[in-house]
C-alpha positions as CSV (number, residue, x, y, z in Angstrom):
1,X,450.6,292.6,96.3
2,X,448.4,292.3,93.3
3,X,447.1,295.8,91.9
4,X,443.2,296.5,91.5
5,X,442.9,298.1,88.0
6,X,439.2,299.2,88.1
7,X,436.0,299.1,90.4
8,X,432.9,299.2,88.2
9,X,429.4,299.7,90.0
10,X,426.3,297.3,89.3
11,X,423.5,296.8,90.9
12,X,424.2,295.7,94.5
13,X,427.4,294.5,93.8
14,X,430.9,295.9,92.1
15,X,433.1,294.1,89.5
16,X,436.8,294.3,90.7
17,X,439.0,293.8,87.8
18,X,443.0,293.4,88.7
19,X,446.7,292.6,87.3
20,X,448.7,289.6,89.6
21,X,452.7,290.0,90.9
22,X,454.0,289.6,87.7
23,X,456.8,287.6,89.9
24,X,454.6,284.9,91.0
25,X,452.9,282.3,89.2
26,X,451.9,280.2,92.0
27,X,449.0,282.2,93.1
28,X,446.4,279.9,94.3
29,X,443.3,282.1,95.1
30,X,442.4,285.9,95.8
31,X,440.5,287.2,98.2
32,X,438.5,290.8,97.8
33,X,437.2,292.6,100.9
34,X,434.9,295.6,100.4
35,X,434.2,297.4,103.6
36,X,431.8,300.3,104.3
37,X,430.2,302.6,106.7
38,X,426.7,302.2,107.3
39,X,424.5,305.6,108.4
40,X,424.1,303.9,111.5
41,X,428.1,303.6,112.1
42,X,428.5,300.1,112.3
43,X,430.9,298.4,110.0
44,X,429.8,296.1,107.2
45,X,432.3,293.7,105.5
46,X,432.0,291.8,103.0
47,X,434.5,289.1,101.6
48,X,434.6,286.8,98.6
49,X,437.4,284.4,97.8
50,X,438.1,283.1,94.1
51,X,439.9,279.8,93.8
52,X,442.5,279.3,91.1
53,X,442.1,282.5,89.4
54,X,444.4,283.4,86.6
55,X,446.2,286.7,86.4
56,X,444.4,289.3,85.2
57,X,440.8,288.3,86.0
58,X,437.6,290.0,87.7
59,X,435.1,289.2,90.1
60,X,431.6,290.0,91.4
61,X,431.3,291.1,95.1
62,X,427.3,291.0,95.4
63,X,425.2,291.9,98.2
64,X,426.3,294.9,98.7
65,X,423.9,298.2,99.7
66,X,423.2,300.7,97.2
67,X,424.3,304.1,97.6
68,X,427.5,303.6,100.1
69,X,430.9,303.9,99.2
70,X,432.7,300.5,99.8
71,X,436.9,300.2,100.0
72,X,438.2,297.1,98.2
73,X,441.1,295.1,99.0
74,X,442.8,292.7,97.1
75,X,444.7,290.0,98.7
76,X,447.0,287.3,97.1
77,X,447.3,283.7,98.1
78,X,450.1,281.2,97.1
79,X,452.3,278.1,97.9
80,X,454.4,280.4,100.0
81,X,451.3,282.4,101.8
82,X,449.6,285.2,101.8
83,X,450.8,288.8,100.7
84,X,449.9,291.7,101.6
85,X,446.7,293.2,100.5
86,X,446.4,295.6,97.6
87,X,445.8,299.5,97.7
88,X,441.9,300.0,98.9
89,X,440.1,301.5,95.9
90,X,436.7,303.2,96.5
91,X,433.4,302.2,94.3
92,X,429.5,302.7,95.0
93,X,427.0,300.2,94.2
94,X,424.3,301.1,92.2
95,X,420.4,300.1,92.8
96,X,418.9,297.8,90.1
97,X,416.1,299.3,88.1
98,X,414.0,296.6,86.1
99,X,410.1,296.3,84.3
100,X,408.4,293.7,84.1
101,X,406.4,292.3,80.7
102,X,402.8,292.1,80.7
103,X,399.9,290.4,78.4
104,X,396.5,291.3,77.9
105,X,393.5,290.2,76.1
106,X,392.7,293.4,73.9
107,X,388.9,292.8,74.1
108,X,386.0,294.0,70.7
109,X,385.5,297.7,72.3
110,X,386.9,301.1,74.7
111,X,390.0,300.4,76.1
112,X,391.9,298.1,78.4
113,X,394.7,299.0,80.7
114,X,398.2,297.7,81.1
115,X,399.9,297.5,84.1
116,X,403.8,297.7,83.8
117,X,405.8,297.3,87.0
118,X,409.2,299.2,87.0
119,X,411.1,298.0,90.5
120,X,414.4,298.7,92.2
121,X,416.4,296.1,93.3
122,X,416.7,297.0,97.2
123,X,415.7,300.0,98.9
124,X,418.2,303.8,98.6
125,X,418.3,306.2,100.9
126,X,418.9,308.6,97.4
127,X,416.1,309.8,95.2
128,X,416.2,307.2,92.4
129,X,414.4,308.2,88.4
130,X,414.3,306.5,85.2
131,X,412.7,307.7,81.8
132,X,409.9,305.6,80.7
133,X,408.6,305.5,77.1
134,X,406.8,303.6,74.6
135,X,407.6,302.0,71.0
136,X,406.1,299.8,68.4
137,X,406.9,296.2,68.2
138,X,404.5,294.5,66.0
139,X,402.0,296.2,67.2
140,X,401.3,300.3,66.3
141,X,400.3,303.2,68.0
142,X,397.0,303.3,67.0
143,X,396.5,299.4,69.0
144,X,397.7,301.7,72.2
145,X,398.2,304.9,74.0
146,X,401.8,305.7,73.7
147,X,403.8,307.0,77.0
148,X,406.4,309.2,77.3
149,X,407.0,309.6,81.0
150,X,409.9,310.3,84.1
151,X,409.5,308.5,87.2
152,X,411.0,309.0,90.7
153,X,411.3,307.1,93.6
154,X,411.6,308.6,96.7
155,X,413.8,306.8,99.3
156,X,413.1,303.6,100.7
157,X,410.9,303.0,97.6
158,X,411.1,300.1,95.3
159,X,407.9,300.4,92.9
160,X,406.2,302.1,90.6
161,X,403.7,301.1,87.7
162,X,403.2,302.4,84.3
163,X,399.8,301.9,82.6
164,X,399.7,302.0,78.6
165,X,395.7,301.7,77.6
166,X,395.0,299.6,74.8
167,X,392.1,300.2,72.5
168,X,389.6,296.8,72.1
169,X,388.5,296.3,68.2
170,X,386.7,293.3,66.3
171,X,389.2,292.9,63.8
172,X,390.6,289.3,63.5
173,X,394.4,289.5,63.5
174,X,397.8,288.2,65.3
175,X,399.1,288.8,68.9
176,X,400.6,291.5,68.9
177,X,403.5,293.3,71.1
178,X,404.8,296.8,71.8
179,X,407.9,297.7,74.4
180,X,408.2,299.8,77.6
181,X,411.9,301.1,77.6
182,X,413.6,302.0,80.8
183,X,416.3,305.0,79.8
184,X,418.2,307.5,81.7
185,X,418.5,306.4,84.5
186,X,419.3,308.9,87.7
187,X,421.2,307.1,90.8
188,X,420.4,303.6,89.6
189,X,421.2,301.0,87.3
190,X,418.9,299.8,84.3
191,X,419.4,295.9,84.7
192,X,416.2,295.1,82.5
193,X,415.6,297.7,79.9
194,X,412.5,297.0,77.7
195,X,409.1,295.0,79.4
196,X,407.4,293.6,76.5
197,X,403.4,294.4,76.2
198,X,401.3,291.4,74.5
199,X,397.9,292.5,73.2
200,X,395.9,288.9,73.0
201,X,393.4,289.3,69.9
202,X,390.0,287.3,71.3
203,X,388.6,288.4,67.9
204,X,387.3,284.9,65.8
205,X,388.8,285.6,61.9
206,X,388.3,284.1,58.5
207,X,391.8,283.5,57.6
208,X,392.7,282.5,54.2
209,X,393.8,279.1,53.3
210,X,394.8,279.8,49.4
211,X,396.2,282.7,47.3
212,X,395.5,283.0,43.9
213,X,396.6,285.3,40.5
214,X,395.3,286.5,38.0
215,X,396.2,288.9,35.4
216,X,394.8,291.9,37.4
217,X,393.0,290.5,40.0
218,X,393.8,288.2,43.3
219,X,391.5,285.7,45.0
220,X,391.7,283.8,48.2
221,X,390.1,280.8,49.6
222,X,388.7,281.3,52.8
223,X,388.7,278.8,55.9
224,X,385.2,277.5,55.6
225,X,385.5,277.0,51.6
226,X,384.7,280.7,50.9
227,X,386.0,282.8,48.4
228,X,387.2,286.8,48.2
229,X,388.7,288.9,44.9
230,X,390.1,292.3,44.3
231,X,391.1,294.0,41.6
232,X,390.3,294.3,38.5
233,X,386.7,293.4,37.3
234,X,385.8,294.5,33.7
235,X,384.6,291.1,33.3
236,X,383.3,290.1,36.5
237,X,386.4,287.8,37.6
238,X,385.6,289.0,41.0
239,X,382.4,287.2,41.3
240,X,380.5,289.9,43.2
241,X,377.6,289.7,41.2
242,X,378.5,293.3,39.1
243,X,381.4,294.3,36.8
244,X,383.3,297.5,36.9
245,X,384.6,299.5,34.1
246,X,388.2,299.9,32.6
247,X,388.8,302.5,35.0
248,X,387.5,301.2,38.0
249,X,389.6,299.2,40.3
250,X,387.9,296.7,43.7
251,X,391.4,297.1,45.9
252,X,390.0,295.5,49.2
253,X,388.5,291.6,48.9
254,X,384.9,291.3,48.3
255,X,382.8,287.9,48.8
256,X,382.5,285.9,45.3
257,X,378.7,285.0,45.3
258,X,377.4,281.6,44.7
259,X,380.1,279.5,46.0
260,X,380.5,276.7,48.9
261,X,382.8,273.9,49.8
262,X,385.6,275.5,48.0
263,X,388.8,273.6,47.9
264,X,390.9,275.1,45.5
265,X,390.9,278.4,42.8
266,X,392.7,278.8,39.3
267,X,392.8,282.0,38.2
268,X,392.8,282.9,34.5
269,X,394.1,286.2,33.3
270,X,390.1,287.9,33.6
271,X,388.9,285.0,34.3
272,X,388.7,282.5,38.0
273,X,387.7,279.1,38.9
274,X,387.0,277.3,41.6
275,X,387.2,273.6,42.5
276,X,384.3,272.5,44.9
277,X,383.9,269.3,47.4
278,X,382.3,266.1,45.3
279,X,384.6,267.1,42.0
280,X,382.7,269.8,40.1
281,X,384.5,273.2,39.0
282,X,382.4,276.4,39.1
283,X,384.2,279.3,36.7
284,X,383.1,283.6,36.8
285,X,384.6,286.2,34.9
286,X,385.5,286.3,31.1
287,X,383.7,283.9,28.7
288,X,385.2,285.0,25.4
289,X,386.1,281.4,23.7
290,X,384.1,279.3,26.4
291,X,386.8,279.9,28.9
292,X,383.7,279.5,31.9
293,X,382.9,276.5,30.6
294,X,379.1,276.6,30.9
295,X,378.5,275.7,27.0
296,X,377.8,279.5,26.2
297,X,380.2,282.5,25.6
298,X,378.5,285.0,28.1
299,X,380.7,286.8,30.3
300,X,379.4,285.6,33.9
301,X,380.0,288.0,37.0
302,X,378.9,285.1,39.4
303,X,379.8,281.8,39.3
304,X,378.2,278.8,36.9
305,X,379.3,275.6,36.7
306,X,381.0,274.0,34.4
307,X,379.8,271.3,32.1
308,X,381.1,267.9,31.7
309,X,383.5,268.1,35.1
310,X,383.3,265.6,37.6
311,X,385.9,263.9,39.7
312,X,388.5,266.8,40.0
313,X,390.8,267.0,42.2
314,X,393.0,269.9,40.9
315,X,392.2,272.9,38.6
316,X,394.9,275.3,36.7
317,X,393.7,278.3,34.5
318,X,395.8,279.9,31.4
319,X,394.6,283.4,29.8
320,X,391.8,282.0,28.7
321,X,391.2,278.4,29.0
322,X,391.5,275.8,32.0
323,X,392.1,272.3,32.7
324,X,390.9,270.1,35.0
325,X,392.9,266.9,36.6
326,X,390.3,264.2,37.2
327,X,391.0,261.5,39.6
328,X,390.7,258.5,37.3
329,X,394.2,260.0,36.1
330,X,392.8,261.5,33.1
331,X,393.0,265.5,32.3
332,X,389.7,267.5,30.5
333,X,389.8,271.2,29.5
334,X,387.9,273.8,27.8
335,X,388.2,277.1,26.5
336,X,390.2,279.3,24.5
337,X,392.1,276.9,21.8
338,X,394.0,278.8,19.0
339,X,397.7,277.0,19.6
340,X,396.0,273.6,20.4
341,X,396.0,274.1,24.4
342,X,393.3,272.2,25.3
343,X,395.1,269.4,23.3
344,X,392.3,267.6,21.8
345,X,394.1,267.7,18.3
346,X,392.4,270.0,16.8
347,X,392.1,274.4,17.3
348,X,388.6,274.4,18.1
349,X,387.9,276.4,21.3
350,X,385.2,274.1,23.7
351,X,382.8,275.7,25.5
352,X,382.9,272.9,27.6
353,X,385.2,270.3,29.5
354,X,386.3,267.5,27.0
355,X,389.1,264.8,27.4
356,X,392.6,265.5,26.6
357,X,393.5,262.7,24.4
358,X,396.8,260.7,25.2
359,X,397.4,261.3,29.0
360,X,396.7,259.0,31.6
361,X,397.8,258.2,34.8
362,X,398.5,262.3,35.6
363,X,399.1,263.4,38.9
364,X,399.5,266.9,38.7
365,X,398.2,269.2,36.2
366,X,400.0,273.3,35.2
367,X,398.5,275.1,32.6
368,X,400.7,278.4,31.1
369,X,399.1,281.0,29.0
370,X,398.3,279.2,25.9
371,X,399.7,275.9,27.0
372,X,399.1,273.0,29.8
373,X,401.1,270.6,31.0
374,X,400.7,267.4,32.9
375,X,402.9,265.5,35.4
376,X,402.4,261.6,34.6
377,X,403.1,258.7,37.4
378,X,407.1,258.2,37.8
379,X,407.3,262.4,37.4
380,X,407.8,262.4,33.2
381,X,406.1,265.9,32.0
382,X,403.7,265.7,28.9
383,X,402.5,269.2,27.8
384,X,400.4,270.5,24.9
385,X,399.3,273.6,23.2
386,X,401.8,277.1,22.3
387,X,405.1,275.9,21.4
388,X,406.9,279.3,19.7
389,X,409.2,279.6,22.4
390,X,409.8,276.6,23.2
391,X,407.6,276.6,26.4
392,X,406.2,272.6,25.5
393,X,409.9,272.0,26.3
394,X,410.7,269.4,23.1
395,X,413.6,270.4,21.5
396,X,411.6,273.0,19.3
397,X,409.5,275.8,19.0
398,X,406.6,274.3,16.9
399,X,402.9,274.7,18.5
400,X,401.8,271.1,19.2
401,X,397.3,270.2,19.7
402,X,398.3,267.0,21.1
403,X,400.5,265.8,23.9
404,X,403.8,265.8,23.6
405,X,407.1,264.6,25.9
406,X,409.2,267.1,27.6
407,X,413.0,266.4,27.3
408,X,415.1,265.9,30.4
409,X,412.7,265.8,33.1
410,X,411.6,262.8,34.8
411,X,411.2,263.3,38.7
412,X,408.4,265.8,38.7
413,X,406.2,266.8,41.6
414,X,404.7,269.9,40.1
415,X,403.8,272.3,37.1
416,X,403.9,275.7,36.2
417,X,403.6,278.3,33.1
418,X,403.5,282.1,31.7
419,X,403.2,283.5,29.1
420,X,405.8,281.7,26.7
421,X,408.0,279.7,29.6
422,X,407.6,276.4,31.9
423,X,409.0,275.3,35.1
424,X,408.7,271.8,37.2
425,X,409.5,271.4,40.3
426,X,411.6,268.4,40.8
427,X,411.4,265.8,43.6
428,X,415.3,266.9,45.2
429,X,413.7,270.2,45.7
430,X,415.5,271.7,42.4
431,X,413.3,273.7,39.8
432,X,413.5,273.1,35.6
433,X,412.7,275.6,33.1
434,X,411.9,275.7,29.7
435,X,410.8,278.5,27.0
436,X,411.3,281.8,26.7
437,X,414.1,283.9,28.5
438,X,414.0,287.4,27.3
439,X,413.7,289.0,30.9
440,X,415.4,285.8,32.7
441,X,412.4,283.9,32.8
442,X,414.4,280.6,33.5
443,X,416.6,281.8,36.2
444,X,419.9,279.9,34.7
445,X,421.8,283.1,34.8
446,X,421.2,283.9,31.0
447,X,418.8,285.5,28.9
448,X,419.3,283.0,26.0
449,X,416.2,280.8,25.2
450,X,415.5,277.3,25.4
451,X,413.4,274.6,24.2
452,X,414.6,272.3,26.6
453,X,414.5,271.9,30.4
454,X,417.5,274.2,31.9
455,X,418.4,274.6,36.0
456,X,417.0,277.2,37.8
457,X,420.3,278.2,39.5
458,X,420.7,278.5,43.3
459,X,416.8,276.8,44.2
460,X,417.5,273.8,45.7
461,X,414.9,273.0,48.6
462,X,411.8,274.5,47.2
463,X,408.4,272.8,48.1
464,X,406.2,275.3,45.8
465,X,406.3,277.1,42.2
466,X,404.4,279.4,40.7
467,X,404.4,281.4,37.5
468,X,403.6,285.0,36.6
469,X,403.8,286.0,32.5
470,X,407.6,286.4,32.4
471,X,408.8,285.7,35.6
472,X,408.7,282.5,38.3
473,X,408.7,282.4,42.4
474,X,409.8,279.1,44.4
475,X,408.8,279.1,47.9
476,X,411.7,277.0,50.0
477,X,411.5,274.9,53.0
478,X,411.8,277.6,55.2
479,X,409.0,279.9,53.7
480,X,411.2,282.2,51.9
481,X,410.3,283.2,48.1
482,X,412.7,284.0,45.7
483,X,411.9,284.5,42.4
484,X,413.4,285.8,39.4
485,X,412.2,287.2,35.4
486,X,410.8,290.5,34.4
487,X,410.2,293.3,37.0
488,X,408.6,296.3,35.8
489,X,405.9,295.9,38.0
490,X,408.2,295.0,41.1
491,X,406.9,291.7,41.0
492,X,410.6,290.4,42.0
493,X,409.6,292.0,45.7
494,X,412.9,293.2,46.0
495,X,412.4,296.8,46.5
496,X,413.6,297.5,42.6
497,X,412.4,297.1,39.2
498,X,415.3,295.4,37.4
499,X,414.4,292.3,35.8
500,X,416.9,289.2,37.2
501,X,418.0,286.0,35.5
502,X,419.2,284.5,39.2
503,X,416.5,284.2,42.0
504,X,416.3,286.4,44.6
505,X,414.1,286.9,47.7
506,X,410.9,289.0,48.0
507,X,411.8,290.7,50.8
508,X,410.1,290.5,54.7
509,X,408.2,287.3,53.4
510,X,407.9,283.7,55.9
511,X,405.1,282.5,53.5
512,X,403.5,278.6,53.3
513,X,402.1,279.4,49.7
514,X,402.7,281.2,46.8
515,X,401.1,282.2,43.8
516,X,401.8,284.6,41.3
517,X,399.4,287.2,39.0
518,X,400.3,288.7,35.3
519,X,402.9,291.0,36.9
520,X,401.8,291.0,41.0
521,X,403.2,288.1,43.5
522,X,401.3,286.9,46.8
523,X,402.0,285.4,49.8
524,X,400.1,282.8,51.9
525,X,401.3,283.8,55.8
526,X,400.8,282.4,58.7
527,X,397.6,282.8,60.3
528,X,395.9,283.2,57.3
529,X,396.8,286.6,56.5
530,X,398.0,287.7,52.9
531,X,401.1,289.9,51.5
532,X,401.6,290.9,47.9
533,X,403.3,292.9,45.9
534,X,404.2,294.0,41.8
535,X,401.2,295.5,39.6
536,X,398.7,297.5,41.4
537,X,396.9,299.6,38.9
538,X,393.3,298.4,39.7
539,X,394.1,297.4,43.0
540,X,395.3,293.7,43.0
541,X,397.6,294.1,45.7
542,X,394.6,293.9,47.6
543,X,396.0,296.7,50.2
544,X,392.4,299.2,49.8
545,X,394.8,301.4,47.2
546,X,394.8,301.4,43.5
547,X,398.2,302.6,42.2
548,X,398.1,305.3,39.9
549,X,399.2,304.8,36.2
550,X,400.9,301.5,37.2
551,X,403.2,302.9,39.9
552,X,405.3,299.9,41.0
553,X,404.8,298.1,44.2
554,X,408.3,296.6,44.6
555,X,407.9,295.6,48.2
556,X,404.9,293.4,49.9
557,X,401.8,295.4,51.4
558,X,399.4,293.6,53.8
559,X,395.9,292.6,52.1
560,X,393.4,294.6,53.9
561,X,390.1,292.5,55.7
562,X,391.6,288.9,55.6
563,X,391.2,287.2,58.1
């Protein structure tokens, strides 16, 4: 006879687990038999057979009534016939205890109730209680009224609900969800231990569609070709008609006046463009060296436009210059000029947009501090402007006001600079740096510079670059971003502030865009909603907080009112 070795109790059903004859290897099926008393004194049997069971295995004897001790027998079939049964062995079914999930629209106002049903499986003729409580999924205490509850069901019950109330509001944001958990349970079985809550926002949002930095300020485009900025604005980069002092800080997005039909934003280090539909560019902010563009060096704090632009179809901005690619192939800038970054062979700033002699047939243009680069059809990289640490990429560390080649990179698709390094992002997905590498800047696992192009090490499917003053951040195919350089700020978003020559990924970010500030990073997320992270001193992080004497930010914080 085989020999049950346990009886374990589910919900309407026991699990008989067993060991075969050793002897006998011809067993062709089992058979279990559970048999009980029923409170009216009639006999239930129940009997399941398993075909061609191995020694050693278990099976499920299912509809079987809760709260009544069963005896199970084991009996062994093989070529010869069929042995005796095993030893009975007692075991008492359990009832199942479930919830179920529930979704909700959360409405704009008061509250709205959830209805959470918690069943049992069959009726008991025991007393049958569960625990019920609340927790957070992505959605927080404040969105709802959190339980904490016991329930009991009295016999021949099999329901009971749970209502969580959830407070309506007219902010624009994502579904949301929250968990009822089923714990404790008292002559039952939990068989489905968390119902999930969805709160359905009906709320119509703004979300952002672009991320940009600046050196301490942030500005998004808006669906609708809006714009917003936070931070700092001494100089009026924030576009909100008024400027604040040194000490003041604008930590929660405010409207840019004056703008419409937005389709992309450059940031300068205090100063922010924006590219608008039909060509023209529109600049606020600082004006020192004609940066704005508007033939004058008046600090603006709302946007004029600048002269001499039409055609655009892409905008970058250094400290304090910007360049414009033009879709006849051709590049124009204006501004600041002292190392020649405006490239129109000579030092003189431009307080407005002149042609950069020597490139044509551009189709991307990246502008670093005090240098600007351009990506040329066939993905061959001409840049122009600072050269003293190598950041123009030509083999030396000369300043160039002209146009010059960049060694060793040919397949192109994009350009980006800081403050003395450059980076292109290459058609296999691969990233090139060039310049400066004091902090790791070029992510090659060194801190050695160079004047020409070096691999980014580990970055081989990234669709996006972006460049802060002394560090870089690729966004990948599958919407991480890791980035690598200086991080005294945190603007590595790894938690720490130790710079890294490798890259590494910010951490808790799925982002479709990047862009990076002086010393603060940002994320693009999905449903227009913004994360960022690094420098938050007069508030760039966007987050409604303004960190106190540069306290670090080394993980991403949510940017408050968007969408």
């Amino acid at each position: 006879a085989p020999t049950i070795t346990s009886a374990v109790a589910g919900a309407n059903a026991v699990t008989i687990g067993w060991q075969a004859p050793a002897s006998d290897s011809t067993i062709t099926k089992y058979t279990v038999k559970a048999t009980a008393t029923r409170p009216d004194l009639t006999i239930q049997t129940v009997t399941k057979t398993v075909i061609g069971a191995p020694p050693g295995t278990s099976l499920t004897v299912p509809g079987l009534t809760p709260n009544l001790e069963y005896s199970f027998t084991l009996t062994a079939t093989s070529a010869v016939g069929t042995g005796s049964p095993s030893d009975p062995i007692p075991a008492t079914p359990l009832v199942g205890i479930s919830v179920t999930n529930r979704s909700l629209t959360e409405g704009n106002s008061g509250t709205k109730n959830f209805t959470f049903t918690v069943k049992l499986s069959a009726k008991t003729t025991l007393p049958v209680s569960v625990d019920v409580s609340t927790a957070d999924g992505t959605a927080h205490s404040t969105d709802y009224l959190p339980v904490l509850a016991s329930l009991t069901f009295a016999p021949g019950q099999t329901i009971k609900n749970v209502v969580v109330a959830v407070s309506g509001d007219t902010a624009f944001e994502l579904d949301e969800t929250f968990f009822v958990n089923l714990t404790n349970p008292g002559n039952g079985l939990i068989t489905a231990a968390h119902g999930v809550g969805t709160i359905v926002n009906d709320d119509i949002g703004h979300p952002a569609i672009q991320v940009a930095g600046g050196g301490l300020h942030t500005c998004a485009l808006i669906s609708g070709g809006t714009v917003k900025c936070w931070g700092g604005n001494f100089y009026g980069q924030l576009g909100n008609g008024s400027t604040s002092g040194p000490v003041d800080a604008t930590p929660t997005p405010n409207n840019v006046v004056g703008v419409a039909g937005v389709t992309q934003l450059a940031l300068g280090y205090y100063h922010s463009c924006a590219l608008i539909t039909g060509g023209t560019v529109k600049c606020w902010g600082y004006n020192g060296f004609g940066a704005l563009g508007d033939g004058t060096t008046v600090n603006r704090s709302a946007a004029v436009d600048v002269l001499g632009v039409s055609g655009a179809v892409e905008i970058s901005a250094g400290e304090a210059h910007t360049c414009a690619l033009i879709d006849d192939g051709t590049v124009t800038c204006w501004g600041h000029n002292g190392y020649g970054q405006i490239g129109i062979g000579s030092n003189t700033f431009r307080s407005d947009a002149v042609t950069v002699p020597g490139i044509s047939g551009a189709i991307h243009v990246g502008v670093g501090m005090n240098s600007s680069c351009a990506i040329v059809a066939g993905g061959a990289v001409k840049c122009w402007g600072q050269g003293t640490n190598g950041q123009l990429g030509r083999g030396t560390t000369t300043s160039s006001n002209v146009a010059v080649d960049v060694l060793g990179v040919t397949d192109a698709t994009q350009i980006t600079g800081g403050y003395g390094h450059t980076c292109a992002l290459i058609a296999t997905g691969g990233v090139k740096c060039w310049g400066l590498n004091s902090v790791g800047e070029l992510g090659n696992e060194s801190n050695t510079d160079s004047a020409v192009a070096v691999d980014v090490v580990g970055v081989n499917d990234a669709t996006q670059i972006s460049a802060g003053t002394e560090f870089t951040c690729a966004l990948t195919s599958v919407g991480a971003a890791d980035c690598w350089g200086s991080n005294g700020y945190g603007e590595l978003g790894r938690g720490d502030t130790a710079a890294s020559n490798t890259p590494a990924a910010v951490v808790g970010v799925s982002a479709t865009q990047l862009a990076t500030g002086s010393a603060h990073g940002c994320a693009l997320l999905t449903g227009g909603f913004l994360s960022c992270w690094g420098r938050n001193d007069y508030g760039a992080l966007g987050n409604g907080v303004a960190a106190v004497g540069n306290t670090p930010t080394p993980l991403p914080v949510e940017v408050v009112g968007i969408p």
